[in-house]
N, C-alpha and C positions, 0 to 999 in steps of 0.2 A: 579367851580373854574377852572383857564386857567392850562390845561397839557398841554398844549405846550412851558411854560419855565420852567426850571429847574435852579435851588435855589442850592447856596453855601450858609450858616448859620453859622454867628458867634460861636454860641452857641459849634457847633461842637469841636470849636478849645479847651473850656476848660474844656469839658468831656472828654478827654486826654492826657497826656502827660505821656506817657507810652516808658521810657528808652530812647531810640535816635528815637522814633517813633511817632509824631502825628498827630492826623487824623483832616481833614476837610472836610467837604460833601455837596454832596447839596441836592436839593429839600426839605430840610424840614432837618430834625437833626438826627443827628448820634451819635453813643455811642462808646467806647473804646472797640477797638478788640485785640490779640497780633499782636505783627510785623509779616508779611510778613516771613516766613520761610517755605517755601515747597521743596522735595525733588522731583525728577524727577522718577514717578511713574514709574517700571517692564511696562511690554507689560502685565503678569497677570493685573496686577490691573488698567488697563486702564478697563474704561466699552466701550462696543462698540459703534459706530456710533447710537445716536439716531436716530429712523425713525421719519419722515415727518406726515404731516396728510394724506397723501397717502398708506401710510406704507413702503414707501422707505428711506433706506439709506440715512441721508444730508452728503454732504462730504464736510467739515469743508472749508469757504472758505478763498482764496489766495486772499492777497492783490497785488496790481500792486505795480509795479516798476513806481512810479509816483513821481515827483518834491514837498516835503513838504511845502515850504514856498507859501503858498494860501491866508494866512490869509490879510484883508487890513484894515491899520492904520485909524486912526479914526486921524485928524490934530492936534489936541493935545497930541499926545503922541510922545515922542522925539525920535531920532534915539539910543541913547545908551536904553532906554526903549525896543526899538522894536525891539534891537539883543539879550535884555533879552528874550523875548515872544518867540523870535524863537529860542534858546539853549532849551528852555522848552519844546518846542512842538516835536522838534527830540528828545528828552530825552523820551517823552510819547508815540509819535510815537514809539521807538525804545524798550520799554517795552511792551506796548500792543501788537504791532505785525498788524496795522491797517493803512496803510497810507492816505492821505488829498485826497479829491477829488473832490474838488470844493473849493470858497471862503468862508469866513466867514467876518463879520466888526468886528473887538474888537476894545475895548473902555473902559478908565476910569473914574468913579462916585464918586463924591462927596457924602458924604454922606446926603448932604441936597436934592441932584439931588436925588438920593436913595429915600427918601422918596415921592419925589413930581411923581417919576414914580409908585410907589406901590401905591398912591392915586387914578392915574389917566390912567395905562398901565393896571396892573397886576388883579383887580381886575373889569374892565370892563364888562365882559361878566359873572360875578358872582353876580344877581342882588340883591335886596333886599327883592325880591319875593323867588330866590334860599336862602338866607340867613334865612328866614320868615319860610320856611319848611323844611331845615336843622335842624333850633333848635325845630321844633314841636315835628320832629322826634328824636332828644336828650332828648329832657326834658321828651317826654312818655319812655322811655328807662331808663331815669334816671342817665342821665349822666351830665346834666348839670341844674342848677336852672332855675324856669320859670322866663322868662323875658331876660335872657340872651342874651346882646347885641354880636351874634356869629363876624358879621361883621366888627364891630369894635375892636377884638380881632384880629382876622386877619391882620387887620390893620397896629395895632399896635407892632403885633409880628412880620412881615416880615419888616418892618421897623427899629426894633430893631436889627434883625438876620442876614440878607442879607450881605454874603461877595462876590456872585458872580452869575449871572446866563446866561443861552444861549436861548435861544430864535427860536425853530425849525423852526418857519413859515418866522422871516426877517433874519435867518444869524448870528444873530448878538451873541455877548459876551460880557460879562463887567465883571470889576473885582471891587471892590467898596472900595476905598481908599483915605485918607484924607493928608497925607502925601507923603510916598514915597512907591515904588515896594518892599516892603521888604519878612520876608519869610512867611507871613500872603497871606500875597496877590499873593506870586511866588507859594503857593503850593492851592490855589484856584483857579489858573490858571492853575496849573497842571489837578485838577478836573474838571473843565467845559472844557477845551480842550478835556479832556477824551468823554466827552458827544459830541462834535463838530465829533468826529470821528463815536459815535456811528451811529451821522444820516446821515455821508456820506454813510458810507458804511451799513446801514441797514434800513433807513428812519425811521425815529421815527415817522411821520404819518401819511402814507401813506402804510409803510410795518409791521409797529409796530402798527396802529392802535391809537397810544395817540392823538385822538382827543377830543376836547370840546363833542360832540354828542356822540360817538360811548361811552366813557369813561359816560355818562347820564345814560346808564342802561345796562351798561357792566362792573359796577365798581369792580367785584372779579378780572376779566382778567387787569384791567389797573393797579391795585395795585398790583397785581404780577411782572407783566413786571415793571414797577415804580422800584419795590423793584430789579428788575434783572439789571436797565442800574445803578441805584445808589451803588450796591453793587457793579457792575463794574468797576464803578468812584473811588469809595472809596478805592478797592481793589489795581488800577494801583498806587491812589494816594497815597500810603502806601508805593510801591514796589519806587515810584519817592523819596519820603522821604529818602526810605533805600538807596538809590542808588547815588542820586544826589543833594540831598539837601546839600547846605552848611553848616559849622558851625554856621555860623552869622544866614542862617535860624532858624537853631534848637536856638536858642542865643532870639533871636527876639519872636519866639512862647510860651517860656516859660516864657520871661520876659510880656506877651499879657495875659497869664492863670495866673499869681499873682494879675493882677489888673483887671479881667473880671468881670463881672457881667450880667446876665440877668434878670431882676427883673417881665418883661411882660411876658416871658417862666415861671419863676418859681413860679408865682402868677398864672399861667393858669389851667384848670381843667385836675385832671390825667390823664383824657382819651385822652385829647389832646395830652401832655406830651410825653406818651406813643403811640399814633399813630403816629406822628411827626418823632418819633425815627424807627419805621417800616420800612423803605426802605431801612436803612441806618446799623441797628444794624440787623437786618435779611435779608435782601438783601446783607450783606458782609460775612455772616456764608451761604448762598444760594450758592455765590460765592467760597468762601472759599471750601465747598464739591465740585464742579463741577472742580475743580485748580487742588486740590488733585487728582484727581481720572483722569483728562485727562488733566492736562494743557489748556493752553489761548482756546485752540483746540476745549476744551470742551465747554465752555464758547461760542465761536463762534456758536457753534450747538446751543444752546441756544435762542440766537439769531435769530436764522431761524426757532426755532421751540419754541416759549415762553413759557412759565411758562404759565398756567391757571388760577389759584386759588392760595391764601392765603395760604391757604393747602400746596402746592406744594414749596416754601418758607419756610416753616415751618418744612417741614420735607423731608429735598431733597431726602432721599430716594424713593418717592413719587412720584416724577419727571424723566419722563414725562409720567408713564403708567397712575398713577392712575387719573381719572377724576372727577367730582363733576356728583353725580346721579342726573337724572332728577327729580323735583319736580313744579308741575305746582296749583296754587291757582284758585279756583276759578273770575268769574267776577261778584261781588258783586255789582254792580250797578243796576240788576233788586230786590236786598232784600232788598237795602236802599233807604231810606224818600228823595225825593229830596233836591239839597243844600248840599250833598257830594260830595269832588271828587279826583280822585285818583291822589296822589301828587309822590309816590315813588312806583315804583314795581321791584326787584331786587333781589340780592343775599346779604345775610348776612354776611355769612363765617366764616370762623374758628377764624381767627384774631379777627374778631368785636364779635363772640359767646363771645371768653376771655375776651374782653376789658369792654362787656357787665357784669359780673360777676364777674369781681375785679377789675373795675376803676369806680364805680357810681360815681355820686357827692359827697354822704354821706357816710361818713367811716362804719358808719353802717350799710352797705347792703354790703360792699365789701369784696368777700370774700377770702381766701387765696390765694395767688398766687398757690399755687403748687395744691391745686383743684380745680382751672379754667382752669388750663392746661390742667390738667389731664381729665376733664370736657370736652372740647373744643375739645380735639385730635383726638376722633371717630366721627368728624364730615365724614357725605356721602356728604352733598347737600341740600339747602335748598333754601326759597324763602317767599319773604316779599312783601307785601303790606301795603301802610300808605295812607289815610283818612282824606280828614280835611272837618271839615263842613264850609261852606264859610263865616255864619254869627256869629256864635258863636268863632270858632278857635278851637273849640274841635276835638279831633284825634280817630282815628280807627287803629289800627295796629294789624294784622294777621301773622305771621311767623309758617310754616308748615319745618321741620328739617328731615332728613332722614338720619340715624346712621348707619356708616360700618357694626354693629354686635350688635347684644343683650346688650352684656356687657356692649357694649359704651353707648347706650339708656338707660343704668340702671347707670351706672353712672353719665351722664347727669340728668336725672331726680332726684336723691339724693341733686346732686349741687343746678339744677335749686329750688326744693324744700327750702331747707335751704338760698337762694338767698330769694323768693316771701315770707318766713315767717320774715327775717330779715329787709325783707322792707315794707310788708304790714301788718304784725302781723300774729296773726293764723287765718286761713281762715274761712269762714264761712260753707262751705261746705267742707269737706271732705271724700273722696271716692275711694278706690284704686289708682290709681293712676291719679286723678282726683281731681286738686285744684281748689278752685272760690273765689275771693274774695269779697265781694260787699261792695259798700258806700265809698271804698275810694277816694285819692282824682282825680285818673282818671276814677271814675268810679266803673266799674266792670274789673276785670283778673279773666282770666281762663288759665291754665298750663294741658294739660292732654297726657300722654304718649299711645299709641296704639298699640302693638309691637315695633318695631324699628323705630316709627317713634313719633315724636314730637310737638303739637301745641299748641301756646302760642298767645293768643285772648286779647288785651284790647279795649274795649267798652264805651260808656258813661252810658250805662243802661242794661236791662237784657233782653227789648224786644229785642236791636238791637243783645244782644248777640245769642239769641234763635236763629233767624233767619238767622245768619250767619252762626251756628252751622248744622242747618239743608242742608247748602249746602257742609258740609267735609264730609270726611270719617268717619263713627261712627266705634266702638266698635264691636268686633264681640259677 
C-alpha cells in the first residue's frame, strides 16, 4: 500500500464530538481523545534531551524566520477561499511551532474526483499479487474469511472516508468537498497542512524513511513513525479546534455527526476497525506523553530520533531506550518440497501480537481485551515468515517471539493457550508446554514455549512440520 500519502477520513469526524472539541485525522481513523489541556511542565519534569543513534544529545530544532504563504492555488479555488487556507496555515503554523519551506499545490475534490483518484492514484502500486498475500497471511492468522476480497475493501472504504490527503512525493494537498469550505473541511485542512510541515522540515521519505520499499519489510518501524506524524496531526488539530476554530465550525461538525454514517468501516472485519484507528488513537496518547513531559520540544526530538516499534507507541515510557531483541528464523528453503516460496519475512509486534488474540474473524476465538493486552505487553522481539505453495495457495507461517521476562513468556503462553483451544478445539497432543494440532482446517499448529521464548508453526502436514522443527532451537 502507498506511504507516501496521508488520508484525512470522514469517519474520524463522528467518533467525536467531545464538548467544543472535535477531532479529524488522517491516514486512516481516529478515535476521541479529551481536549487539548496541558500545563507548562517544571524544568523537573522535563525528561532530558533524547540522544541520537550516536548517543548524542539532539537539540530540539529551530525553525527559521521564513515567509509562510508557499502554498500554490490549484485555478479553481477562489481568492476569498485561498485567504481562508492562509489564516489556517499561520494559525498551524503558529501552534506547531514549524515554519513553510518550500511549495506545496492545494486543491479541491469532488467527491466523484475522490473516488476516480482512489481507483486509479492511490492504490497503484498495491497490486493484486500484494493484495493475494496479504489475505493469505489474514485468513492463516484468522483474521479474516478465506476468500476475502482485501482489495476491494480497500476500495471501498477509502472511498467512503477520504476527507483530505497530502501526497510527499508531488507536493500536493487536497481537501475533498462537495459544497462549500466550511468547518469539516477548515479543520481537515488544519490536519494535512500539519503533515505539509512535517515533510518540509523533517522529510517524510527521505529522512523518515516512509517509503513504498523500505516500509516492505521494515513494517514495525513505519507504523510507528505513521502513528508519531498522525498523532502529531491530530494533536495540533485539536489545539487549532481549541484555539481558532469558529462557532459556525463547531456549528457545522456537529450538525455533519447527527446525519453520518459509515456503513463500508462498520461492516469491516475488527481487526481492520481496530488497526485503522492505530495511528491516530495511539499516535495522539504517544503524542499526548511526549507534550506532557517536554512540550512541542519534545515532540521535535522525536522526529529526529523516531519511534522504532509498536511497542514504543504503546507504552511511551518505552521510548526511545527500549528496543525490540534480535530474533533471526531460519532459511527454510533448503527443508521445503519445491513450489514454495517466501512471500513475507518481518516483524509481527506487539500491536498485531493483540490484534491477533482479540480481533479474529470469529467471535469465538477472541479473546478478552484486557488479556490480550496484558498478553501482548512483554513483548521483546520477534520475527515471521509466510509461505505459499505456488500451485496449491497453501500457507506455511513460522513466528519465533522473544519475551522481556519469564513472567511475560508465561503469560503469553496462558493466552496464546486458551486463544489455539478456542479456535482449533483440544489439541491432539499435549505436552508441557507444547501444543499440536492436527487435521485441521490449515493443516497442522504447533504453539510451544522454550523458556522466554515462543514459536508458533502452522503447516499443511506433519512431514513439513517435523522438518521445519528440526531447524529451531529445541528444548533443553
Amino acid at each position: 500500500m502507498n506511504k507516501k500519502i496521508i488520508f484525512s477520513l470522514l469517519i474520524l469526524i463522528a467518533l467525536c464530538v467531545c464538548g467544543t472539541v472535535v477531532i479529524i485525522a488522517g491516514f486512516f481513523i481516529i478515535s476521541p481523545i479529551a481536549p487539548v489541556i496541558t500545563s507548562t511542565p517544571t524544568e523537573e519534569e522535563r525528561i532530558p534531551p533524547m540522544p541520537d543513534s550516536a548517543g548524542q544529545p539532539v537539540t530540539p530544532m529551530k525553525t527559521p524566520d521564513v515567509p509562510s504563504h508557499t502554498l500554490a492555488d490549484a485555478n479553481n479555488i477562489p481568492i476569498d477561499l485561498s485567504i481562508q487556507m492562509d489564516g489556517i496555515q499561520e494559525q498551524v503554523i503558529s501552534i506547531r511551532g514549524l515554519n513553510a519551506k518550500g511549495p506545496v499545490v492545494r486543491d479541491l475534490l469532488s467527491s466523484s474526483e475522490l473516488q476516480q483518484k482512489v481507483k486509479t492514484d492511490f492504490f497503484k502500486d498495491y497490486s493484486a499479487e500484494d493484495a493475494r498475500d496479504d489475505s493469505l497471511f489474514l485468513t492463516t492468522l484468522g483474521m479474516i474469511p478465506e476468500g476475502f476480497d482485501l482489495l476491494d475493501l480497500y476500495v471501498r472504504l477509502y472511498s467512503e472516508q477520504i476527507a483530505g490527503y497530502y501526497d510527499s512525493d508531488t507536493k500536493e494537498m487536497y481537501v475533498v468537498g462537495d459544497s462549500d469550505f466550511g468547518g469539516i473541511e477548515r479543520m481537515t485542512y488544519a490536519h494535512e497542512y500539519t503533515h505539509t510541515l512535517q515533510d518540509q522540515n523533517y522529510d517524510l521519505k527521505n529522512g523518515l524513511k516512509l517509503d513504498d520499499e523500505y516500509c516492505r519489510t521494515n513494517n514495525e518501524y513505519c507504523s510507528a513513525v505513521t502513528a508519531l506524524l498522525e498523532g502529531d496531526a491530530t494533536f495540533t488539530e485539536q489545539a487549532w479546534m481549541q484555539k481558532s476554530a469558529s462557532e459556525q465550525d463547531r456549528k457545522e461538525m456537529e450538525a455533519f455527526y447527527v446525519t453520518y454514517s459509515s456503513p463500508v468501516f462498520d461492516s469491516s472485519p475488527d481487526y481492520i476497525q481496530s488497526d485503522l484507528l492505530f495511528p491516530y488513537l495511539k499516535g495522539l496518547e504517544f503524542v499526548y506523553s511526549l507534550n506532557d513531559r517536554g512540550g512541542y520540544a519534545l515532540v521535535d526530538q522525536a522526529f529526529q530520533n523516531p519511534p522504532v516499534t509498536t511497542e514504543q507507541i504503546l507504552h511511551p515510557d518505552k521510548y526511545p531506550s527500549e528496543k525490540a531483541l534480535p530474533v533471526e528464523l531460519p532459511d527454510l528453503s533448503s527443508v521445503l518440497p519445491s513450489g514454495w516460496v517466501e512471500i513475507k519475512n518481518m516483524e509481527l509486534g506487539e500491536w498485531y501480537t493483540y490484534l491477533i488474540l482479540s480481533k479474529g474473524q470469529d467471535a469465538s476465538y477472541q479473546l478478552l481485551d484486557s488479556i490480550a493486552r496484558k498478553a501482548a505487553a512483554g513483548w521483546g522481539g520477534d520475527r515471521y515468515a509466510l509461505y505459499r505453495e505456488s500451485q496449491t495457495g497453501k500457507a506455511i507461517f513460522l513466528l519465533r517471539t522473544r519475551w522481556d521476562t519469564q513472567n511475560d513468556a508465561d503469560e503469553f503462553w496462558l493466552a496464546i493457550k486458551q486463544y489455539g483451544e478456542e479456535r482449533w478445539g483440544i489439541p491432539a497432543q499435549s505436552e508441557g508446554k507444547k501444543l499440536n494440532w492436527t487435521d485441521v482446517k490449515e493443516g497442522q499448529v504447533l504453539i510451544r514455549q522454550i523458556g522466554q521464548e515462543t514459536i508458533w508453526l502452522i503447516t499443511p502436514n506433519s512431514d513439513t512440520q517435523t522438518a521445519i522443527l528440526a531447524t529451531l532451537p529445541q528444548p533443553n
